[in-house]
N, C-alpha and C positions, 0 to 999 in steps of 0.2 A: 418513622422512616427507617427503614432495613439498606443496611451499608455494608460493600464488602470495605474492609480496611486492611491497605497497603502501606508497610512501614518501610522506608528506606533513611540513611542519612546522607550518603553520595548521589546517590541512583535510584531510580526508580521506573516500573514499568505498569501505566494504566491498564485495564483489561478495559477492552470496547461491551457492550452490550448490545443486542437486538431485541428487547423484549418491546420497547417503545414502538409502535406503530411507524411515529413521524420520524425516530431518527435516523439518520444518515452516518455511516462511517465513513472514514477517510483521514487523511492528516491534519485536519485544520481544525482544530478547537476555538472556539469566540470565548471571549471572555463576556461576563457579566459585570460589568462595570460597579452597580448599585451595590453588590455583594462583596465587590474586592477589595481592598487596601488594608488597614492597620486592623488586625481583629482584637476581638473583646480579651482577648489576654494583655490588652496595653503595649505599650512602643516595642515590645521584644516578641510580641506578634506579627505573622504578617499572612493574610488572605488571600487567593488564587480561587476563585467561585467560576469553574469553566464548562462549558457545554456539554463536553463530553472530556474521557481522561486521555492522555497524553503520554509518551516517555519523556522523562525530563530528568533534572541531578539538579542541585543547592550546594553550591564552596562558595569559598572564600579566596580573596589574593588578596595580595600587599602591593603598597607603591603605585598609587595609593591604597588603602585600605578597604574593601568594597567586598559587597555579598552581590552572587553572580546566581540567576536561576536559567537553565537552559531548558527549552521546550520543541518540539516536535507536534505540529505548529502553530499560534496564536496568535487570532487575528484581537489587537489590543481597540478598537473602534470601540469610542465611547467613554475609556478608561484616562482618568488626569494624573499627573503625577503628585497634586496635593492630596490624593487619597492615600495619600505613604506620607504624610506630612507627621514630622516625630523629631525628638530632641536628638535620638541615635541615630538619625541618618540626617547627611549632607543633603544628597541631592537623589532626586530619580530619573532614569531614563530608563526606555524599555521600544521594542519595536525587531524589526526585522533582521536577521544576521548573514542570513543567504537565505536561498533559495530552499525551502522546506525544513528552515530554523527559525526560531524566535527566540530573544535574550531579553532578560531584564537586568538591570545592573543597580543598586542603593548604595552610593560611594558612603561608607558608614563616620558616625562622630568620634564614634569612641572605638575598641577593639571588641569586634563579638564574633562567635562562632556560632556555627550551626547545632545547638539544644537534641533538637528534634524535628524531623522533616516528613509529613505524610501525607498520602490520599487516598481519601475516601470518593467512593465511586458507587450512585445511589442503583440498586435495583432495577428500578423503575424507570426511572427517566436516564439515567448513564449521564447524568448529568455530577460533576466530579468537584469536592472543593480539597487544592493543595494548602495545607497548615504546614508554614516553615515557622517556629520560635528557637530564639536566639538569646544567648545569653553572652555579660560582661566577661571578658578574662582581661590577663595581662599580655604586654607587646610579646615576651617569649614563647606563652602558647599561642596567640594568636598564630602567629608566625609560623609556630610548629603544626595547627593545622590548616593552614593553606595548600589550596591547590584542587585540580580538577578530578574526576575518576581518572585511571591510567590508559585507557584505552578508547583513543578516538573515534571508536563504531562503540561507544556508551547504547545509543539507541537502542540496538539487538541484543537477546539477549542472549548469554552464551548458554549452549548446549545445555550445563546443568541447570539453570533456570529455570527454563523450557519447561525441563521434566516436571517442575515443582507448582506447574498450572496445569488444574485439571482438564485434560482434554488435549492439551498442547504438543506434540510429539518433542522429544530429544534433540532433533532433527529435523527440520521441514525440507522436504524433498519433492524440488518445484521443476517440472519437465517443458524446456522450451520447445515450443517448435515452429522452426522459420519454414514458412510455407513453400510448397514446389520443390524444387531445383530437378537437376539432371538433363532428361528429356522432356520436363514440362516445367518453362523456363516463367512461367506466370505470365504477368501481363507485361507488355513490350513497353519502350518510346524509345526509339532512336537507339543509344547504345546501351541503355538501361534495361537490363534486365530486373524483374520483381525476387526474382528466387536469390539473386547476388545481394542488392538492397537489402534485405530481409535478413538473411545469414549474418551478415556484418551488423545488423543491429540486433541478431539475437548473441554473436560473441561480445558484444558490448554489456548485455542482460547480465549476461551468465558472470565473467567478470564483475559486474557489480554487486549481484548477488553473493557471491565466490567473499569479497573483500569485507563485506558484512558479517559472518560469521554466523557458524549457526543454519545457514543454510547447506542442503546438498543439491547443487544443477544436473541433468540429467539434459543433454539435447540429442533429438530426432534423427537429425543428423547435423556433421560438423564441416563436411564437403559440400561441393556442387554435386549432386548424387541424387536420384530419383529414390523416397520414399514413400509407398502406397498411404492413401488413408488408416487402412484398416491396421498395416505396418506403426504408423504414425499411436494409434492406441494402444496397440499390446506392448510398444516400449515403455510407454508410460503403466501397465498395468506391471509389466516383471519389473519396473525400477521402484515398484511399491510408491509411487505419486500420491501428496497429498494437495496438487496442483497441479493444471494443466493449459497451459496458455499458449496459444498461437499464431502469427506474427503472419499476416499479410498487406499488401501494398497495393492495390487493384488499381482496376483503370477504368474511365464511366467512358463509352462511345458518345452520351449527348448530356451537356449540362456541364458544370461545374461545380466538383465537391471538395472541401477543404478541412483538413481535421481529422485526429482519432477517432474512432467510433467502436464500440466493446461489444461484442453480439456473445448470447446466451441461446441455447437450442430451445427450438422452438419448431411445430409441426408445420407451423405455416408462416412465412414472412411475412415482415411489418409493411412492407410495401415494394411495388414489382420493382426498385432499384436492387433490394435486399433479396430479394427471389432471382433475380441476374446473376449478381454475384453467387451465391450459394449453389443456380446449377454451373456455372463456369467450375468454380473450386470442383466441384463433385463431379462434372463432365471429365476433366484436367486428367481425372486416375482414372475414369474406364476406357478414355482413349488410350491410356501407358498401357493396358490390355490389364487390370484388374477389374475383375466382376466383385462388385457389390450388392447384387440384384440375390442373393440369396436369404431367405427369410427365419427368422427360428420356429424353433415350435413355441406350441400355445404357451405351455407351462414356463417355457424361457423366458416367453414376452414378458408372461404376466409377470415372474420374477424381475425383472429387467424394469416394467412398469414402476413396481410397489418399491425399488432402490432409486430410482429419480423422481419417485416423491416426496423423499427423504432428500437428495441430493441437488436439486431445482433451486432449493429456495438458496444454499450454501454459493451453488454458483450464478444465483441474479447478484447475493451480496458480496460477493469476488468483484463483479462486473462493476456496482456502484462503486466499491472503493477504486478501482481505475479509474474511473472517467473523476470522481474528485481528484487523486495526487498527478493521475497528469495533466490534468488540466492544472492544478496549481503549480506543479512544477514547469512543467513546460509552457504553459501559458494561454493556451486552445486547443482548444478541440471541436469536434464537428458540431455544427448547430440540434441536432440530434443524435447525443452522442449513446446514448442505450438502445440494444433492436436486438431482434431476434431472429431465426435463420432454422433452416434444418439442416447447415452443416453437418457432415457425418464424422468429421471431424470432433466434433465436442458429443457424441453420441455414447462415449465410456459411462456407462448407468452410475457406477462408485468412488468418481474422483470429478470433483468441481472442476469446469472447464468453461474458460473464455477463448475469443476468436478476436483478436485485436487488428482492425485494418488501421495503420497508425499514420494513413496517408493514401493519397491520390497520387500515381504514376502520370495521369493525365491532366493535374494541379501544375503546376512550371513553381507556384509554391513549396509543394508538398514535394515535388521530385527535389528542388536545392536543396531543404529539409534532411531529408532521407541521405542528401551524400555530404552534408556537413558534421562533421564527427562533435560538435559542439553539441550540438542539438540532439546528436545521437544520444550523448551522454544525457542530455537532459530528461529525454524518454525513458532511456535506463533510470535512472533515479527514478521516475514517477511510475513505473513498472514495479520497481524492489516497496518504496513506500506503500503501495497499494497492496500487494503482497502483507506487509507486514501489517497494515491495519487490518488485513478478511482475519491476517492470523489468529491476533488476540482478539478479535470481534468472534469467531469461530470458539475457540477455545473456553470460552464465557457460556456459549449457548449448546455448548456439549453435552451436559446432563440434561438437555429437558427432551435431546433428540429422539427417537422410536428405539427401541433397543432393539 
């Protein structure tokens, strides 16, 4: 078995993989129960056997005395807490901490510190086991080393990190763009505008990505302001985007639709609700009197072809890692939450791009949704998590891309 191996003693940061066929990125790691608890190094062992890798950190606190593991995120289904049954620890609990966090906590017997803390992350399957071992000291080192990493966004990593994963950039510079405004006010209800709705949830994004660190935001625009489609790409092409995401709120004339949904370009819709919407969006800018109807030449195309062959598959796995963290964060999403469109919008050949409709204007759900700043925020976070899982899922499968 071929392992990449990750050493941290505070902190640490999994790299996702795609080589597996079956797997799925996103925030949620399951545990393997059968595999987890006291490992074969005896009581000052302790096993973490999880589906995929995670960011997490391993300390200690006093008062009482206990080893703390933090994960990003872990569904524990399956796992007992007599599989950490040992003379060095009191008790175990472990489960939920919020919303797209996990804790485990082993109120300890005696004083131990964290030894050595790591994880391995296989090849093949991304399938990850974390090894924390621990050793005896006395109350005054214990003491002395207590406590958590220093900084509360632990998760991301900072800028130097970044550089020190192949593939990764310094920087990730992710370009919002909240659909419409100006003179093409999107889809209507009553006093609700789509292009207001949308703007306010993408200053919500940006802001959360902002507080995360490590990111750079770039938005489309920041007013009620008419920007064209093709406007809409070349900002994201001079801001140097190594993502592209774009925020609308549409509205169905018959039926009822409820939920996010993450569209990835595609020549033909998944189905005529999805071909609706996509000539509305694209009608929307050559009524504002922008023509789009101009074609390249051959040798553009084909250039333009042979860089979204390479770029296609980067932005379905952008798309999957949305519809998992926000559906896990936020809680639903549409009953079919992946589709496809020919958006011109997400037509930039060299920078991954999603098209997030994050609700229905014609929902009386989804419109309260959209104007509760609670929920707003909840979107935000499962927009930023999604983000950060394509990241290091991306940054793994760097070297094997076409050069």
């Amino acid at each position: 078995m071929s392992r990449h191996f990750l050493s941290a003693c505070a902190f640490a940061l999994a790299l996702f993989t795609t080589q597996a066929p079956a797997q799925e990125f996103g925030a949620l790691a399951r545990i393997d129960a059968e595999e987890t608890g006291i490992g074969r190094g005896g009581d000052l062992t302790l096993e973490f056997a999880l589906s995929q890798g995670v960011p997490w950190r391993a300390y200690t606190l006093a008062d009482p005395d206990r080893l703390i593991l933090d994960f990003q995120e872990v569904d524990w289904t399956g796992l007992e807490a007599k599989a950490f049954a040992s003379k060095k620890l009191r008790t175990v609990r472990f489960g939920a901490l919020q919303p797209g966090w996990s804790r485990f906590v082993a109120e300890l017997a005696v004083p131990l510190t964290v030894k050595t803390a790591a994880l391995e992350v296989d090849d093949t399957s991304a399938a990850a086991l974390l090894r924390v071992t621990l050793e005896e000291t006395d109350r005054a080192r214990f003491e002395a080393a207590t406590g958590a990493a220093p900084s509360a966004q632990w998760v991301l990593p900072e800028p130097a990190m970044r550089a020190e994963v192949s593939g990764t950039p310094e920087v990730l510079t992710v370009v919002i763009d909240p659909g419409h405004g100006g003179i093409d006010p999107g889809a209507l209800r009553e006093d609700a505008r789509e292009a207001d709705l949308v703007l306010q949830l993408a200053r919500d994004v940006k802001e959360t990505l902002l507080r995360a660190g490590g990111i750079d935001v770039v938005m489309t625009r920041e007013e009620d302001h008419f920007v064209s489609l093709e406007a809409r790409v070349a900002i994201a092409r001079r801001a140097g985007a190594h993502l592209f995401i774009s925020l609308h709120a549409d509205a169905l004339d018959e039926g009822v639709a409820h939920g996010a949904s993450v569209y990835t370009l595609s020549e033909t819709a998944t189905d005529e609700a999805t071909a609706a919407l996509a000539e509305r969006h694209d009608r929307n800018d050559l009524l504002a009197g922008v023509d789009l109807t101009g074609s390249d030449d051959e040798v553009a195309e084909i250039l333009m072809d042979l860089a979204r062959q390479d770029n296609g598959p980067r932005s379905n796995m952008l798309a999957k890692a949305m519809v998992r963290s926000i559906d896990e964060t936020v809680g639903e999403i549409h009953k079919r939450p992946l589709r496809e469109a020919g958006f011109s919008v997400l037509k930039a050949a060299d920078i991954p791009s999603v098209l997030i409709e994050v609700g229905f204007l014609s929902t009386d759900r989804d419109l309260a949704n959209l104007q509760d700043p609670e929920w707003r925020a909840k979107m935000a976070r499962g927009i930023r998590d999604g983000i950060l899982a394509w990241s290091l899922a991306d940054a793994t499968i760097a070297p094997l891309r076409r050069k």
